[in-house]
N, C-alpha and C positions, 0 to 999 in steps of 0.2 A: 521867051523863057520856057513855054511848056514844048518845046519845040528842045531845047537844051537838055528840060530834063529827063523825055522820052529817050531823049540817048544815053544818058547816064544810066536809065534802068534798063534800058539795053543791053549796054556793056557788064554792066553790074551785077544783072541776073547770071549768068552762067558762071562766072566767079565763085559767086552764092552758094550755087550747086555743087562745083568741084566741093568747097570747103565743107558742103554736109555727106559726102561721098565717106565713106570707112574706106583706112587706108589697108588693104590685104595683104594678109602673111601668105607669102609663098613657099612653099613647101616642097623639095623633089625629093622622090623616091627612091632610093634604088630598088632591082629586085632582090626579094628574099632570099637571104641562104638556107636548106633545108639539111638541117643534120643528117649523118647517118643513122640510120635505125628509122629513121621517120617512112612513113609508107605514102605513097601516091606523091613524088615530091613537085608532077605538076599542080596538081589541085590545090596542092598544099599554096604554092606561089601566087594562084592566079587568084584563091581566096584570101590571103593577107593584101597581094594589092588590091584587089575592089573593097575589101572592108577600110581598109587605111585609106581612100580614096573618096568611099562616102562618109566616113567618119572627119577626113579634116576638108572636110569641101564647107563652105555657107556664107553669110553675107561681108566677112571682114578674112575669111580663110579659104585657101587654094590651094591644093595636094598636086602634084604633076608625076606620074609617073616617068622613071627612066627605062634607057635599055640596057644600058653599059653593064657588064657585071664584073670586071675590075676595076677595083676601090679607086686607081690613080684615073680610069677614064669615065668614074662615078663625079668625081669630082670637076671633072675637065668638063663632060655632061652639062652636068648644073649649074658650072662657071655661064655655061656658052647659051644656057636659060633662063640667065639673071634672077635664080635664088638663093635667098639668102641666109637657107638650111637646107640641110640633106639628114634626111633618116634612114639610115639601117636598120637591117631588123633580119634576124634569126630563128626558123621555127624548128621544134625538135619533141619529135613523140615517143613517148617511151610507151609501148603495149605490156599493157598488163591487164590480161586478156582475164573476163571474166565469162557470166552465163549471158544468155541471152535469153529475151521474154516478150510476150504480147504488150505485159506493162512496161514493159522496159522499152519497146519503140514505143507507144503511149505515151508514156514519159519524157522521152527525148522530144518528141514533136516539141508538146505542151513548152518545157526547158527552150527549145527554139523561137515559137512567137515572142516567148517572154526576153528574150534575151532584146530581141527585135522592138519591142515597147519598153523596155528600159532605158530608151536611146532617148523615148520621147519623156519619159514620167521624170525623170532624171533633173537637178533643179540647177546646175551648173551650167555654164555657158558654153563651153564647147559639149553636154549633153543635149540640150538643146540644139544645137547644130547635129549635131550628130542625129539625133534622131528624125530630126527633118529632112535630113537629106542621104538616109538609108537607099541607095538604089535598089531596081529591081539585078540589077547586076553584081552585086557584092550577095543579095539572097539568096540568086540563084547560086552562084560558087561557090560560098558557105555551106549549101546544101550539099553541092557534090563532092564539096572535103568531110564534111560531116557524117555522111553516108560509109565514110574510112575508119571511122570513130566509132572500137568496143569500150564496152563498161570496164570500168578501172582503167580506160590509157590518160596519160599523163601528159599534156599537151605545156608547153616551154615557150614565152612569146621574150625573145632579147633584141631590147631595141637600141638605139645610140644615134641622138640626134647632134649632129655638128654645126658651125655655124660657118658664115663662107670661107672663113681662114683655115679650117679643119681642127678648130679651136671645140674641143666637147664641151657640151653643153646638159646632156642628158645621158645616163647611161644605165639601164635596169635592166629588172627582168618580170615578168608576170606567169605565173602556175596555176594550170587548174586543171582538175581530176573528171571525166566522163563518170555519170551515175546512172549513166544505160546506153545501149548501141546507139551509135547514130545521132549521138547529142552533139549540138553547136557547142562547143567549148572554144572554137576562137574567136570571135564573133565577144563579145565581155572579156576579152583578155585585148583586143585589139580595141577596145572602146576604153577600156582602161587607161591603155598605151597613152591615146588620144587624149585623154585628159591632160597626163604629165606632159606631154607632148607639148599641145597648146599653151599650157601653163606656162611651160619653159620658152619661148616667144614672146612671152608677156613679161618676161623677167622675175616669176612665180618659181621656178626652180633653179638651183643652181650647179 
């Protein structure tokens, strides 16, 4: 008898385990398309995918970047990576070039950490992910897109998340205005994103 049921808890245990495992939303990327008008249009890409990337990464969610940049082999991509969404996403700066100031980089720093701690302070559940899993690699790019970034430019984040049939499921836009050189302005727009994002996986948006 105890010989029987050493094997049942055996067999039993890793069962167990699978069934307390969180099941993960996958998620693939395409690359961004960057407007005309927009300046540094590599920076611009390599900083929406590392922030889209630490922002949907954590324990029940997984971002993949792609490489494809036609929409028909964006989709063929992610077919062939068995996810079962695909996010677009659009960036577009408009310069509306103002002064520059001591307090003004001052300012932008300060605007940066904070943006960076709102990932964590944040009481929603994909803030919470997000803010745990900020890489030092979405920082560092943020920084060198943000280094692109005068007071008064107008930064555009359009995003369009699909589901594997290329059925939409999300489709917006988020704005926001620089209030000194060198302010992260994407970085709260692409944590924004991520919210509706995730939302929309959970059957939160429609």
């Amino acid at each position: 008898m105890r010989l029987q049921a050493f094997i049942l808890l055996t067999v039993a245990a890793p069962a167990a385990l699978a069934q307390q495992e969180p099941a993960v939303t996958r998620i693939c990327l395409a690359p961004s398309r960057v407007e005309e008008g927009s300046t540094n249009a590599t920076a611009a890409m390599d900083a929406a995918r590392e922030n889209f990337v630490s922002f949907l990464t954590g324990p029940s969610l997984k971002a993949e970047p792609l490489k494809s940049r036609l929409e028909s082999q964006v989709r063929e991509e992610a077919k062939l990576a068995d996810c079962p969404y695909v996010l677009y996403t659009t960036i577009k700066l408009v310069s509306k070039r103002g002064g520059s100031s001591l307090l003004g980089h001052a300012t932008a720093a300060a605007v940066r950490e904070g943006a960076y701690a709102a990932g964590v302070a944040t009481g929603s559940t994909a803030g919470r992910v997000a803010g745990s899993a900020v890489s030092s690699a979405a920082h560092h790019a943020a920084y060198n897109y943000a280094v692109t970034i005068k007071n008064k430019d107008e930064l555009t984040i359009a995003y369009r998340l699909e589901d594997a049939g290329a059925k939409v499921l999300l489709d917006k836009k988020e704005k926001r205005n620089a209030k000194a050189d060198g302010e992260d302005v994407l970085t709260p727009l692409v944590q924004k994103a991520s919210e509706e994002v995730f939302a929309a996986t959970r059957g939160g948006q429609q």
